[in-house]
Short mmCIF file of the C-alpha atoms (twelve columns), coordinates in Angstrom:
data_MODEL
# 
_entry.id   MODEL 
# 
loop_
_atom_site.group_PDB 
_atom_site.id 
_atom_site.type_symbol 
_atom_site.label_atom_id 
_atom_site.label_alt_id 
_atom_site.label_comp_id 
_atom_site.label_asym_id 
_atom_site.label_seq_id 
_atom_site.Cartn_x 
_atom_site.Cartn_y 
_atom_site.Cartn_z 
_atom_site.pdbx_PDB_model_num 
ATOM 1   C CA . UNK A 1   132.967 124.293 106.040 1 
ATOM 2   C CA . UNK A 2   129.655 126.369 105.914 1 
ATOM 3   C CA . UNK A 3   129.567 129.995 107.579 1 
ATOM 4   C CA . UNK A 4   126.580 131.393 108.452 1 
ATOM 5   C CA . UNK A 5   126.680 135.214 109.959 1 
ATOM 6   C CA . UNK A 6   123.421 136.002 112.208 1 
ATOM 7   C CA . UNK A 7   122.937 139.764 112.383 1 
ATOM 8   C CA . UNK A 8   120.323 140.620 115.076 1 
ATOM 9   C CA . UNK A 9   118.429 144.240 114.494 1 
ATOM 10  C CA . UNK A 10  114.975 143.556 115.670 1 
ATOM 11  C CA . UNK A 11  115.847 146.134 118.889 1 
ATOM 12  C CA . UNK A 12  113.496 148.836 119.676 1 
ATOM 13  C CA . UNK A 13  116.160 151.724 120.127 1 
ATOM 14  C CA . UNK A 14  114.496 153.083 123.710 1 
ATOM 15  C CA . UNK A 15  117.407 154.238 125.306 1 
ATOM 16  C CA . UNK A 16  118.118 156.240 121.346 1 
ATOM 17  C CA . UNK A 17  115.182 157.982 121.764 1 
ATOM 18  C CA . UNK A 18  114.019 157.936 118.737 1 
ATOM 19  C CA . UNK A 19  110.571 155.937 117.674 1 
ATOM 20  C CA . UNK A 20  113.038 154.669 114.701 1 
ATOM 21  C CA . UNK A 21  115.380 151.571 114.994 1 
ATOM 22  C CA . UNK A 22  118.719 152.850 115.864 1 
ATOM 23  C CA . UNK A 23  120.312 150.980 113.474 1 
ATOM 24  C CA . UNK A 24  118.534 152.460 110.522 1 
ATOM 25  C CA . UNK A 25  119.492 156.154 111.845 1 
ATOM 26  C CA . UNK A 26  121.989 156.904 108.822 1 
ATOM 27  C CA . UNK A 27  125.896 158.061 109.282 1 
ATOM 28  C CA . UNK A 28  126.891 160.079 106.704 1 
ATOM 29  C CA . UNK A 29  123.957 159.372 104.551 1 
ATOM 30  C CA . UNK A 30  123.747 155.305 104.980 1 
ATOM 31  C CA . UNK A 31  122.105 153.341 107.735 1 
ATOM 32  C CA . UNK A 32  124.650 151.997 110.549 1 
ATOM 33  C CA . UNK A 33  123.304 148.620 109.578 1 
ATOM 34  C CA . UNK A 34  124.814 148.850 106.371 1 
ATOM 35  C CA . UNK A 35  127.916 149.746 107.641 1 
ATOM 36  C CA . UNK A 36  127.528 146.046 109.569 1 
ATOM 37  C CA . UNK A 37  126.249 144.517 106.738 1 
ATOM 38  C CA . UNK A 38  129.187 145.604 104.898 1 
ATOM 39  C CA . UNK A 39  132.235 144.498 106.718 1 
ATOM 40  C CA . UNK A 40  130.659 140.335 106.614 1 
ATOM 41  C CA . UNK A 41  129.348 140.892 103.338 1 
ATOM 42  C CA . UNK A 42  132.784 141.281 102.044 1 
ATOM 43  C CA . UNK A 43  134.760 138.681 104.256 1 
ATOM 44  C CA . UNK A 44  135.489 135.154 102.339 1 
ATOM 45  C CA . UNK A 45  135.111 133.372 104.907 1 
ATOM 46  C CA . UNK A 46  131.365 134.127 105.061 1 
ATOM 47  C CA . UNK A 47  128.964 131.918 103.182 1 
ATOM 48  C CA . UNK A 48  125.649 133.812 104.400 1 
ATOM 49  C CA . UNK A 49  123.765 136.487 106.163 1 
ATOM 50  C CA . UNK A 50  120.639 136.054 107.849 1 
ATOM 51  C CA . UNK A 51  119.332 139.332 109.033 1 
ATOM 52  C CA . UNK A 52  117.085 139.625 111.923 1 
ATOM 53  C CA . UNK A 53  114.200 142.316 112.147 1 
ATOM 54  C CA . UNK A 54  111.499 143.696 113.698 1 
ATOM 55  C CA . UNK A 55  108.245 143.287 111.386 1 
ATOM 56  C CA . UNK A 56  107.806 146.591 111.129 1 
ATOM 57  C CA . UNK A 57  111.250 146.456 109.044 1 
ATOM 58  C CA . UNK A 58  110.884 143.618 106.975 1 
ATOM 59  C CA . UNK A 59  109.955 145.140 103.973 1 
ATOM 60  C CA . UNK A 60  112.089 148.264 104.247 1 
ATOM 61  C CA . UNK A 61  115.286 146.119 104.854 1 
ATOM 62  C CA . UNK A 62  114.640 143.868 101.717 1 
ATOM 63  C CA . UNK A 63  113.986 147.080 99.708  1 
ATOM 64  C CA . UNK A 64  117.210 148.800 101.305 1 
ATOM 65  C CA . UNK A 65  120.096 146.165 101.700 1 
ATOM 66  C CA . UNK A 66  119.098 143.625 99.350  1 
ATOM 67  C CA . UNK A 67  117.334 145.964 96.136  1 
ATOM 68  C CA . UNK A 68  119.269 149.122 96.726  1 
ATOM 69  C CA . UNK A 69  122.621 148.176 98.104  1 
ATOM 70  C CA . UNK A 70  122.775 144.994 96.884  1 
ATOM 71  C CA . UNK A 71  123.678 142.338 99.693  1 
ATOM 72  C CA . UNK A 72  124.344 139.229 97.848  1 
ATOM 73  C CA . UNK A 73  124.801 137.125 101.280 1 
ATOM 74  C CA . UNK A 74  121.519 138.152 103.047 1 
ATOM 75  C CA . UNK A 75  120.034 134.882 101.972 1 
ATOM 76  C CA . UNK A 76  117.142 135.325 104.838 1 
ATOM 77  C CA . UNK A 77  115.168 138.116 106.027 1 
ATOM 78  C CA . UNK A 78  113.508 137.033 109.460 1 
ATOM 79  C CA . UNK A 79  111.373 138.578 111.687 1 
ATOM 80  C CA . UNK A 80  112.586 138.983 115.400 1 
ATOM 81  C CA . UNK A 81  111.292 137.782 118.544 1 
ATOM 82  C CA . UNK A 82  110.183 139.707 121.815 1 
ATOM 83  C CA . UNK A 83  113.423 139.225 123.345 1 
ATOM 84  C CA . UNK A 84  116.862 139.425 122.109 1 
ATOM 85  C CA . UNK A 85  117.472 136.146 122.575 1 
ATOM 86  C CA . UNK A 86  114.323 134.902 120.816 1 
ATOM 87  C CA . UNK A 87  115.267 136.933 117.761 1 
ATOM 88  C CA . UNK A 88  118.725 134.827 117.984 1 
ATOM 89  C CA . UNK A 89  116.954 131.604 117.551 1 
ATOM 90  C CA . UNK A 90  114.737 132.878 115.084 1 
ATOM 91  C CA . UNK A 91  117.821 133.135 112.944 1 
ATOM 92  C CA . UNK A 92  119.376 130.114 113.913 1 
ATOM 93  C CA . UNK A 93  116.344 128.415 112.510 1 
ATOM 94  C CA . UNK A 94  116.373 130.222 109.111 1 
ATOM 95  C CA . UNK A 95  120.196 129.298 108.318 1 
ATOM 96  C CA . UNK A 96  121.171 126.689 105.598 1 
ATOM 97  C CA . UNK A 97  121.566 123.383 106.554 1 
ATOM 98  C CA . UNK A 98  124.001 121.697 107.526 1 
ATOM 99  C CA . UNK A 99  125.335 124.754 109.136 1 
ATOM 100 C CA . UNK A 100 128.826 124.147 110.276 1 
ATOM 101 C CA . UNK A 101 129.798 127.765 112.484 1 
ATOM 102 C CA . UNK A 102 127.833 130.251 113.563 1 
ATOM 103 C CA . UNK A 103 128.351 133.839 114.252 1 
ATOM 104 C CA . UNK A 104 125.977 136.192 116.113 1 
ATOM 105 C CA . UNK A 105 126.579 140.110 115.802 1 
ATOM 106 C CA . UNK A 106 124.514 142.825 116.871 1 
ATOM 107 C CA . UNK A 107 123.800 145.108 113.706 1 
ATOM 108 C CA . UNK A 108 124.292 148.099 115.934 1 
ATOM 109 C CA . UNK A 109 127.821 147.509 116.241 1 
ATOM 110 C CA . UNK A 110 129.031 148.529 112.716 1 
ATOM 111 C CA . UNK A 111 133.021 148.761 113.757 1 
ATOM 112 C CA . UNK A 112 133.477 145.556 114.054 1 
ATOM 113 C CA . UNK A 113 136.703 144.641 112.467 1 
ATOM 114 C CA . UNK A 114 137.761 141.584 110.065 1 
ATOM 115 C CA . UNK A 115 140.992 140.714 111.454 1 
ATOM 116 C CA . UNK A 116 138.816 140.154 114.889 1 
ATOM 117 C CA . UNK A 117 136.388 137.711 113.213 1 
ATOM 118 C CA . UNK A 118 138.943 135.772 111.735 1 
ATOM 119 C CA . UNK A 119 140.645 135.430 114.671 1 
ATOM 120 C CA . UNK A 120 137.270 134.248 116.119 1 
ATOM 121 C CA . UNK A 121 136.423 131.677 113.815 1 
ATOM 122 C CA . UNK A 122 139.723 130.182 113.570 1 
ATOM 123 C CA . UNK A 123 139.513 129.701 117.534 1 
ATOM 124 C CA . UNK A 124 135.910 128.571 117.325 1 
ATOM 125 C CA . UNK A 125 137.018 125.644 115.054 1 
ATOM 126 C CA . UNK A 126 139.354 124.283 118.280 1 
ATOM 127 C CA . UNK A 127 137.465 125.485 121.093 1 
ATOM 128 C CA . UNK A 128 133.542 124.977 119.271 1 
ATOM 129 C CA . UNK A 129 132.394 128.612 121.363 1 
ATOM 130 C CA . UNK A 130 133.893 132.224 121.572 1 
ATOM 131 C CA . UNK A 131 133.673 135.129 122.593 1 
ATOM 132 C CA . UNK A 132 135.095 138.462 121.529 1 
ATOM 133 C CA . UNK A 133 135.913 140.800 124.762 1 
ATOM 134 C CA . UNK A 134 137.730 143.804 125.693 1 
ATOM 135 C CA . UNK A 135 139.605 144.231 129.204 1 
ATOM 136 C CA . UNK A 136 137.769 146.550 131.799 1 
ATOM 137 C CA . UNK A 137 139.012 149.702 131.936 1 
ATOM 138 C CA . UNK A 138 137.881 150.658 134.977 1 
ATOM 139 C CA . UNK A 139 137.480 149.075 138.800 1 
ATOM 140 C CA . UNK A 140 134.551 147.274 139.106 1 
ATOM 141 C CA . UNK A 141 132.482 147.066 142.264 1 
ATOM 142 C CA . UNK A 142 129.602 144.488 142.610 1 
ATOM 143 C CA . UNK A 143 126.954 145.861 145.461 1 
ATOM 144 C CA . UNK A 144 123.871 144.711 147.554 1 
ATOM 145 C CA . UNK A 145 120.192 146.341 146.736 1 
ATOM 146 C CA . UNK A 146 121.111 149.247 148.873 1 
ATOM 147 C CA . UNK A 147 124.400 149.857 146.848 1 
ATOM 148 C CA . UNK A 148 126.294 149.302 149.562 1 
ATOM 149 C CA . UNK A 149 129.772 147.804 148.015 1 
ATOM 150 C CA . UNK A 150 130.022 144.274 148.733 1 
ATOM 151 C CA . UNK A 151 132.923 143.228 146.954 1 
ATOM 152 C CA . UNK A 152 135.789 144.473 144.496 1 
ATOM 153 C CA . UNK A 153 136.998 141.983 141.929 1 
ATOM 154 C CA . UNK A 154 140.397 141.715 140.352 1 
ATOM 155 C CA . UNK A 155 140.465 143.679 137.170 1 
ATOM 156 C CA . UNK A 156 142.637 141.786 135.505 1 
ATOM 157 C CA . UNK A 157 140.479 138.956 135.287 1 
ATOM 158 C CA . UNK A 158 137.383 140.999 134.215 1 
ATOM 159 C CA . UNK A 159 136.340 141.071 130.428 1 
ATOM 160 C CA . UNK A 160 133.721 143.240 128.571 1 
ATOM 161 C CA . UNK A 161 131.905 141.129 126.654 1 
ATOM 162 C CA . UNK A 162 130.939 142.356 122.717 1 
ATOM 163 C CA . UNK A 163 130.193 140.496 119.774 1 
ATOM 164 C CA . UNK A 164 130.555 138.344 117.156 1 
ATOM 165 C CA . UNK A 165 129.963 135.353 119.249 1 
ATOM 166 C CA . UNK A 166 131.042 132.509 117.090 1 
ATOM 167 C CA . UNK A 167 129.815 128.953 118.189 1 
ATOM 168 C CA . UNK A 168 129.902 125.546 116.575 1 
ATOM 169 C CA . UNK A 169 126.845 125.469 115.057 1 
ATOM 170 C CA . UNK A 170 124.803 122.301 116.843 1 
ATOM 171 C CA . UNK A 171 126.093 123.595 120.036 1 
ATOM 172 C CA . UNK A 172 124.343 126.839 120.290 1 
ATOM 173 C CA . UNK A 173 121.000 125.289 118.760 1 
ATOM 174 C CA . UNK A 174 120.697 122.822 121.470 1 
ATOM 175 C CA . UNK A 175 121.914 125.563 124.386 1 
ATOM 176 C CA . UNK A 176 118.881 127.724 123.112 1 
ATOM 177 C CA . UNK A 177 116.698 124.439 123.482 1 
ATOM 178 C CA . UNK A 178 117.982 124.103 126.582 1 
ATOM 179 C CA . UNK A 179 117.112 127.562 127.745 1 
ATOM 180 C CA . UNK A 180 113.493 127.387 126.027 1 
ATOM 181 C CA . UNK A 181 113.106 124.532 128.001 1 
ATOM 182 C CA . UNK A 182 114.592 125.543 131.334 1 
ATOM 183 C CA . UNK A 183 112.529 129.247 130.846 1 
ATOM 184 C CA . UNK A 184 116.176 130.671 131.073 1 
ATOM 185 C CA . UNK A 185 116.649 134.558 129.454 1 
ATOM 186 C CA . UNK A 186 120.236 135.213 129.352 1 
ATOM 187 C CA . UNK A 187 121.820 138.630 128.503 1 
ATOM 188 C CA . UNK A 188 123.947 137.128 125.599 1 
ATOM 189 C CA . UNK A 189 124.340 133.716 123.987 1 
ATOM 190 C CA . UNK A 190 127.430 133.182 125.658 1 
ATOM 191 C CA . UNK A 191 125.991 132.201 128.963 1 
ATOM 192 C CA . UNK A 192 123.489 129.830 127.410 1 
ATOM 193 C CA . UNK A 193 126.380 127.644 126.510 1 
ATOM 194 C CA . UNK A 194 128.764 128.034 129.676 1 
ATOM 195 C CA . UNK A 195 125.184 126.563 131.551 1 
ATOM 196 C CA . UNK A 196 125.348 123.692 129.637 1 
ATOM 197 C CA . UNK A 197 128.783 123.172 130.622 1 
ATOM 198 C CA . UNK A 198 130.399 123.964 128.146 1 
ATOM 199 C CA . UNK A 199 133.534 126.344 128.530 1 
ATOM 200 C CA . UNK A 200 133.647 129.731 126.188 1 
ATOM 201 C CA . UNK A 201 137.079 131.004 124.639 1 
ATOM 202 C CA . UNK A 202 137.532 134.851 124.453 1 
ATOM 203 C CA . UNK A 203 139.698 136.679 121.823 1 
ATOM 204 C CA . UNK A 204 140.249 140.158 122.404 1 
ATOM 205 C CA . UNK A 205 138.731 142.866 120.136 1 
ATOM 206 C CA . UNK A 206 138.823 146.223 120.170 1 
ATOM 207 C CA . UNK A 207 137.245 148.795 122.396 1 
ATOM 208 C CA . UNK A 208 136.061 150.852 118.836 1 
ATOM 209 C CA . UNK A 209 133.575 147.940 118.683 1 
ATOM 210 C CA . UNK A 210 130.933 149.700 120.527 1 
ATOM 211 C CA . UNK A 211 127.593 149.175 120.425 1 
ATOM 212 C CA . UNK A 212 125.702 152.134 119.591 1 
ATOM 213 C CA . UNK A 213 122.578 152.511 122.448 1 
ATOM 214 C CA . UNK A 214 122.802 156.329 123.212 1 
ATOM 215 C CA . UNK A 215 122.657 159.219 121.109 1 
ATOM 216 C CA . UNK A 216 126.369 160.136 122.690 1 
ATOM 217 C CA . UNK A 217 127.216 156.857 121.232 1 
ATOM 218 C CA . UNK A 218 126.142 157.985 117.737 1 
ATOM 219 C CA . UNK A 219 128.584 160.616 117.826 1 
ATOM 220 C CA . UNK A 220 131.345 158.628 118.590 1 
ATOM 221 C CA . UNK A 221 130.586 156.396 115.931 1 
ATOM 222 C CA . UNK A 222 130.280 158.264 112.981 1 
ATOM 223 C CA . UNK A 223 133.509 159.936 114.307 1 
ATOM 224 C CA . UNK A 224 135.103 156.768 114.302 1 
ATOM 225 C CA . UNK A 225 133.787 155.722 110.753 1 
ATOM 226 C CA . UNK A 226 135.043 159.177 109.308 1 
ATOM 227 C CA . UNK A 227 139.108 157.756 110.327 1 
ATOM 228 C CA . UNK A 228 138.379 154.508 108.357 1 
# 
């Protein structure tokens, strides 16, 4: 069985503030995308990376992760789309064929832990598309374009959502056709398969798998990375 690890950085960093990509900002003197690159870099069960830019860092991630830190599983450096979810399919594209499981990570969330991805692609092989998700901590309330409340859901049926997202392989290729197709933009690649029909298992993570948008963020992180 093949393993291919999709690790989408082509973001802009906006809400970082910073004109650099947040996940090149450095924690304790390495980038926090080699802090993600390192934890399925290591992991057995992974047969490849592909890592998804912006152009602007194509040639400074080759130099960095493949020359300089030596990443022997980034077998594909590809340039990222407009959208989040067009940089996604840009690296389903570039993985080796055949391609048996899939797993799509945001490189900005480098505390991602092994024992989580293991459970998620040993539940992807039954159930073909997973999710990894955290119970709400807090009450939810869903309201109108005034903000007016309009309804409280039931917290104990309310997940975050993070990632890896680990899919059978020929499943999430044609869901992204799908949504090309249909003009659909979905927040994550989950929901491209659930509107196919097709149901998504989640495993619970862990709520240290954060994904680092804010500079607040950032200090939580490399807090978090100095207890490792």
């Amino acid at each position: 069985m093949f393993l291919s690890a999709i690790i989408v950085a082509a973001g802009k960093g906006k809400r970082m503030g910073t004109k650099t990509n947040k996940v090149l900002l450095n924690i304790n003197a390495k980038p926090i995308l080699y802090y993600t690159l390192s934890v399925f870099e290591s992991m057995k069960e992974i047969d490849e990376i592909i890592l998804v830019v912006s152009k602007a860092d194509l040639k400074y991630c080759k130099e960095e992760f493949i020359d300089k830190y030596g990443f022997k599983k980034i077998k594909n450096i590809v340039e990222g789309g407009s959208e989040r979810q067009e940089s996604v399919f840009n690296g389903l594209k570039a993985v080796t064929k055949p391609c048996d499981i899939v797993l799509i990570h945001d490189g900005a969330r480098p505390l991602i832990e092994e024992k989580t991805i293991i459970k998620g692609i040993e539940e992807a092989k039954i159930y073909k598309a997973v999710g990894i998700a955290v119970p709400v901590k807090d009450t939810i309330k869903e309201v109108d374009s005034n903000n007016f409340v309009v309804n409280t859901p039931d917290r104990k049926y309310l997940m975050a959502i993070q990632t890896p997202q680990i899919f059978d392989y020929n499943l999430i290729y044609n869901a992204h056709l799908k949504a090309i197709d249909d003009g659909f933009s979905g927040t994550d690649d989950t929901v491209l398969v659930e509107r196919i029909g097709s149901k998504v298992k989640l495993v619970e993570g862990s709520y240290k798998n954060i994904k680092i948008t804010t500079p607040e963020d950032l200090l939580i992180a490399e807090a978090l990375l100095n207890t490792i």
